[in-house]
N, C-alpha and C positions, 0 to 999 in steps of 0.2 A: 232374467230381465233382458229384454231388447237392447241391443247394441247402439251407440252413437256413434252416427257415420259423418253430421257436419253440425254446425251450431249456426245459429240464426240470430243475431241480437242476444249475443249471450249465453241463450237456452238450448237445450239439446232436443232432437226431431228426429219422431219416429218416422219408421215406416209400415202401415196396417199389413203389409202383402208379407214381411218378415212375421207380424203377431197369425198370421195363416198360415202359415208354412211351420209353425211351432205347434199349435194346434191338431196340425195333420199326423206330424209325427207322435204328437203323443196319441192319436186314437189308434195307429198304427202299431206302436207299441203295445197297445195294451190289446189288442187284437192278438200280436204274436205270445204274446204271454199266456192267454188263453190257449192256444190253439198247442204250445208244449205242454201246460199241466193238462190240457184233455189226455193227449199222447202217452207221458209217463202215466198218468190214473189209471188208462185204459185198457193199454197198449201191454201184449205179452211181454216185452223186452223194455219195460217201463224205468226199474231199477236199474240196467245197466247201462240204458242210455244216460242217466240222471248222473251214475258214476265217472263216464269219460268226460261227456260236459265240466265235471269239477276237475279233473287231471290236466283235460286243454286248459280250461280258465286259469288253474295255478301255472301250469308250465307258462301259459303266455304273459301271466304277472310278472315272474322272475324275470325272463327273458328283457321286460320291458326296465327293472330295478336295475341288471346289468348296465342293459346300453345306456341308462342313463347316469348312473355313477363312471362310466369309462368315458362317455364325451360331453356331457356337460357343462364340465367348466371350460373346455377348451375352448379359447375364443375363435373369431369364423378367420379365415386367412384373406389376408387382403394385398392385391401385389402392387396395391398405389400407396398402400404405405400409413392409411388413415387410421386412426384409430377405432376400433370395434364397437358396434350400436352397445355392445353391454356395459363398455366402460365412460361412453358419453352423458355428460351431466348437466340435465333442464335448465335454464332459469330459473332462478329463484331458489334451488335446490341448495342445502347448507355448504361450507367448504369441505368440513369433516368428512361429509358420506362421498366427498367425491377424491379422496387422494388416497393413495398410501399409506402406509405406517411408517416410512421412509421420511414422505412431504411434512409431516406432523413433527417430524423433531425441526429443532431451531437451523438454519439455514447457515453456512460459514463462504464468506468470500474467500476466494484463492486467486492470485494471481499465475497464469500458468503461459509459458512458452515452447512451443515444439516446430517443427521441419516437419514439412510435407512436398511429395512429390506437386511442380508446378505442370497440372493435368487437371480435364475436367471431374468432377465430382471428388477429386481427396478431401476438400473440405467439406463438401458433403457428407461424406462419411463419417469424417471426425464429429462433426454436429449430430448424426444420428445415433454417434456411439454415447455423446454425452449425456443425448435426450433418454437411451435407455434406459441409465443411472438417475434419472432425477433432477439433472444439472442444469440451473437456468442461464444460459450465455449472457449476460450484462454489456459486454460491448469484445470489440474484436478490432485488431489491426493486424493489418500485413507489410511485413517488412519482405519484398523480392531480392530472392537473391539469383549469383546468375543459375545453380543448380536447382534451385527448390522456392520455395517461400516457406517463408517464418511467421507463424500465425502466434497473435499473442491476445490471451483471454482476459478477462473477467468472471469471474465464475461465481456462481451460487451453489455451493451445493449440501445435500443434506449431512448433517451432522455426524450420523452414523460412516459417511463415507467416508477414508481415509486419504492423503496423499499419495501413498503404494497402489488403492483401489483404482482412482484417477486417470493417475502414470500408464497403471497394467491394462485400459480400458482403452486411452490413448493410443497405445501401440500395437494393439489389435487391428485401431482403424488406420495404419500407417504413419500414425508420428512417430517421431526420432528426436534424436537430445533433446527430449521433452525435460524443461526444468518448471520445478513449482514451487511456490511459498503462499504461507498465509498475506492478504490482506485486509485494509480496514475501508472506513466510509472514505476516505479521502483521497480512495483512487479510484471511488466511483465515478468523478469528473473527468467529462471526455477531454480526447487527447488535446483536441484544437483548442478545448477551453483554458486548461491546464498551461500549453506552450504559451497563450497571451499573458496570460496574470504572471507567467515567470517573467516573460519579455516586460512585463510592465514593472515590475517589482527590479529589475536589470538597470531599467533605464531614471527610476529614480535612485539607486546609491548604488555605485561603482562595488559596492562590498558585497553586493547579491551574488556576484557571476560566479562565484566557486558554489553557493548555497542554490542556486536555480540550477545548474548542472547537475549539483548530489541530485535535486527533486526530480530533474529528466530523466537521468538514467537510472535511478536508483541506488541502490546501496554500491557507490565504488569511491577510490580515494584519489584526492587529487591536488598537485604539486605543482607550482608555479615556481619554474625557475627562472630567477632573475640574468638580463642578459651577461654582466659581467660578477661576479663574487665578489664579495663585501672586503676581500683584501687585494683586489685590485685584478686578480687571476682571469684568467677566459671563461666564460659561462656554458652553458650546453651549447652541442652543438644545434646552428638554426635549422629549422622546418622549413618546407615551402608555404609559398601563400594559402593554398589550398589546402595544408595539414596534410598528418600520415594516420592511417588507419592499420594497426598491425594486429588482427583479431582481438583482443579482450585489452590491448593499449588504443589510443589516441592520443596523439600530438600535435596539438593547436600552435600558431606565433601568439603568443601572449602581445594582448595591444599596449601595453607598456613597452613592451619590450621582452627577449627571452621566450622562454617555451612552457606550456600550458599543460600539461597533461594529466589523463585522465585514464585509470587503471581500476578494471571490474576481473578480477579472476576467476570470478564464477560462471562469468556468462560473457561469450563473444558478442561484440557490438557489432550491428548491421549498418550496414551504408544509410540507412534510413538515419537512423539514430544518430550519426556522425555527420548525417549533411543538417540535422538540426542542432546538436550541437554546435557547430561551424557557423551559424547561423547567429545562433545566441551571443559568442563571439565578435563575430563584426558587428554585430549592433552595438555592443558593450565598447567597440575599438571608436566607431564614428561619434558616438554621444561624447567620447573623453571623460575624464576625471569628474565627479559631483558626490555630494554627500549631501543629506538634508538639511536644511540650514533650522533649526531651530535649537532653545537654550530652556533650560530651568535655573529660575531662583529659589534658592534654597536658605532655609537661615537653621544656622548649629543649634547646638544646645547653649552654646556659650552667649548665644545671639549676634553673631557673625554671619552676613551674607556673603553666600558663593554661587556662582554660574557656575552651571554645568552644560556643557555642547558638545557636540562631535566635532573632532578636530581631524586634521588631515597633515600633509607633507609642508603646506601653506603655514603651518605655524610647526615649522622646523626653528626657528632662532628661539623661540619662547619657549618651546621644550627643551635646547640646551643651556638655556640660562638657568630652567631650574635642575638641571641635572647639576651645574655647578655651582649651586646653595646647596646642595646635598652630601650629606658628607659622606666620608668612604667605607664608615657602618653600610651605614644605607644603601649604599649602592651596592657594596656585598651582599645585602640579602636580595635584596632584586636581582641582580644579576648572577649570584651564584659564586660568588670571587671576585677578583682583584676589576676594575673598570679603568680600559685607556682611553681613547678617541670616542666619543657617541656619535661621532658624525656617522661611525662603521655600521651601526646598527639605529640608529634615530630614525634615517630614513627609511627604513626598512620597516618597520615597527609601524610608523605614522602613516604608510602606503595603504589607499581602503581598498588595496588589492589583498592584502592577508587577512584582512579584519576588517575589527572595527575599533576606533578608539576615543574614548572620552576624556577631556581634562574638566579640570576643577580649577577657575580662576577668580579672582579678587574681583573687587569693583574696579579697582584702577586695571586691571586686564593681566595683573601676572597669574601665569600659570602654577599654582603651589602642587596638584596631585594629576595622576595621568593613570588612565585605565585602562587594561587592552585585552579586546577577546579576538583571539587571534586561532584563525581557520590550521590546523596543522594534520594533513590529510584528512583521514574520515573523522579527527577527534577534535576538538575544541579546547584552546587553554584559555585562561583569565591569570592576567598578572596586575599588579600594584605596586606603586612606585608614589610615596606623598613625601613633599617636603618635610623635612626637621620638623621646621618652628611648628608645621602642622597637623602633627601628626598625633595621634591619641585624642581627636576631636570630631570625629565620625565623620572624616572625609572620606578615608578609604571606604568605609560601609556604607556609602550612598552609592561611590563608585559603582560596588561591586554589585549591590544589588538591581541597577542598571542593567551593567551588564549583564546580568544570569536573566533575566528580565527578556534581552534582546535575544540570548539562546536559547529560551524557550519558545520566545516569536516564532525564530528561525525553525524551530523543527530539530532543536539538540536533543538528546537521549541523556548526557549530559557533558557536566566542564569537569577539567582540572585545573588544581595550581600547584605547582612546583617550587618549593619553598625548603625552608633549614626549620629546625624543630625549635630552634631560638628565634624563630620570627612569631614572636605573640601574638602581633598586632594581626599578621594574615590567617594568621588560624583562629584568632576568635573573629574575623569579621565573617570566614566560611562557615565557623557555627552560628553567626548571627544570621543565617540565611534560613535557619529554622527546616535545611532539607537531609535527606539520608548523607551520610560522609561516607566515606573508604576510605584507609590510610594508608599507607607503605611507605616504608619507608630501606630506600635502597643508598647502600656507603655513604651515608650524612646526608640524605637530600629525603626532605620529605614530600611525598604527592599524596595530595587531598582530593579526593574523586566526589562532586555532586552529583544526585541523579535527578533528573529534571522532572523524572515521570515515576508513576508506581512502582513500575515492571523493573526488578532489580537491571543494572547493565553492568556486563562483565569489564573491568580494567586488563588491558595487556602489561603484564609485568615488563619495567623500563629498568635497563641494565646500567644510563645514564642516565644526564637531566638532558631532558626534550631540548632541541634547536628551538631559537629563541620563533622561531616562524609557528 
């Protein structure tokens, strides 16, 4: 059939001078074909021409089977870099016939950080080392440093490939302290977008700035220490205004007062990361003290209503008024032993610099129960503390599921509480939360571990009972 050389509305357009030139050669052919069987018919030496004709014809077959199983598949070499006409795919053409066996399995995000020489094309390189694996870049920042730059990914890549594959692909194209972990959908949000909604989340409750920090930097733990000690002693020593960046520590001034710090062992924090840290900070120090201001009415089983709200350092006198209706049962199991002065630890406790804390008060405004999830490094506790008179009437289990409520907000893995094995009341309100438990129980102290999420989480065995922080 005639070739299509262009289309015209659609349709394909011959050319008659191509349908001539097809014509010629075949009268021409068949001219030559005659004029050999005359030759062999005729001709003395008919046979043995007819024999080498078939020895050429096959040697030239083979010869032709050869070179084309040796360079056939080899795609053409290209020194701009593009990909080869064989592997380019049409419009319209399915996904399937155009990927891989690699592209075809399920896709897994990685977060991943490496050092590269700061010079033209090194992150070129690394991008084209990634592109040979399959790997879809999702987004990239650079953290400068003054020797290099610190490129850190997003990554897609296929399922089959490994973290060691990565790593070892990585530093072929010249990265160094390449660190890598899985991530999920929720670091797909760029960076800028990310730093606002923490800033925003900061500047309505003071109790964010340790949980919007864990979110910037990731998995590290961090200690607010207060300026002076709860028995009167000298507190750390002070920062300057500016903070201290000591590779994998930070030391913020805490806008209360005291020292801030922020400690990732796995991975040294960049100037980048510490001037937004520092950032989060002062905004947290100018805005001052706030908590959300709103309350739930609640009515028991008994048919008794109670407020429930966020309280703070503002309602310091109401919290020790009911610490002294409570009697010294009580207080031993909240506190772990013998209780002198609350003024020592009330305000500490009530501060929505460690936490968060809710009470549970009457109509008339006394405070009977008081709840606290309190930030203690990378882990999170939940304690309970309910009046006598009120106790055994589902206050502490409204508290508590509140609370666990607001740690899964937060982004907890999960809580603990730190309790005596005689404390009934706190161990069945933790099984009233209907989640997975852990128990240990270390020299008469019991700790109950909830897991907020599927994915079992590991508890670090506690040699004592956790500072009350």
């Amino acid at each position: 059939m005639p070739d299509v050389t262009r289309a015209r509305h659609g349709r394909p357009v011959h050319h008659w001078r191509r349908d001539v030139v097809e014509l010629a050669a075949l009268f021409t052919a068949v001219a030559v074909a005659d004029a050999v069987a005359n030759l062999i018919g005729h001709g003395p030496d008919g046979p043995a021409l007819l024999m080498i004709s078939a020895i050429v014809l096959a040697a030239t077959a083979g010869f032709h089977v050869w070179w084309a199983r040796r360079h056939g598949h080899a795609p053409p070499v290209s020194d701009t870099g593009a990909r080869p006409a064989a592997e380019t795919r049409p419009a319209g053409q399915s996904e399937r016939s155009g990927r891989s066996a690699a592209d075809e399995v399920a896709g897994v995000l990685w977060r991943m950080r490496t050092t590269v020489k700061d010079e033209p094309g090194s992150l070129a390189a690394l991008c084209t080392a990634l592109a040979e694996h399959h790997v879809d870049i999702l987004s990239l920042q650079t953290h400068p440093l003054a020797d290099g730059t610190v490129d850190e990914f997003l990554l897609r890549a296929p399922g089959a490939l490994g973290a060691a594959e990565l790593t070892r692909a990585v530093a072929l194209a010249g990265g160094t302290s390449t660190w890598i972990e899985r991530a999920d959908a929720h670091d797909l949000v760029d960076a800028p977008t990310r730093v606002l909604a923490l800033a925003t989340r900061t500047a309505l409750d003071t109790s964010e700035l340790p949980l919007a920090l864990r979110q910037l930097l990731g998995r590290c733990t961090i200690w607010s220490l207060p300026g002076t000690s709860s028995g009167g002693g000298r507190g750390p020593e002070p920062v300057p205004a500016e903070g201290v960046l000591e590779d994998t520590v930070m030391r913020l001034p805490a806008p209360e007062g005291g020292v801030l710090t922020v400690e990732r062992p796995y991975l040294p924090f960049t100037p980048t990361e510490f001037a937004r840290a520092r950032a989060l900070v002062e905004l947290d120090g100018r805005l001052g003290p706030r908590i959300p201001q709103s309350q739930d009415v609640l009515t028991l089983p008994e048919g008794d209503d109670i407020t429930v709200r966020r309280v703070d350092t503002g309602d310091l006198a109401a919290a020790r008024e009911m610490h002294e209706r409570c009697s010294s049962r009580t207080l031993g199991l909240r506190y772990h032993g013998p209780v002198g002065d609350a003024d020592r630890y009330l305000n500490h406790l009530l501060s929505p610099r460690y936490g968060r804390t809710l009470a549970a008060q009457t109509a008339s405004g006394r405070i009977v129960g008081l709840g606290h999830l309190l930030w203690d490094g990378d882990e999170t506790e939940v304690a309970l503390l309910v009046e006598d008179e009120w106790q055994r009437r589902g206050v502490g289990g409204e508290l508590l599921g509140r609370l666990v409520a607001m740690a899964a907000e937060a982004g907890c893995a999960s809580v603990y509480a730190v309790t005596k094995a005689s404390n009934t009341g706190m161990v069945a309100a933790m099984r009233g939360l209907g989640l997975p438990l852990d128990y240990q129980v270390e020299e008469g102290t019991l700790v109950i571990t909830a897991r907020l999420d599927p994915a079992p989480v590991p508890t670090a065995p506690r040699s004592q009972p956790p500072h009350l922080t």
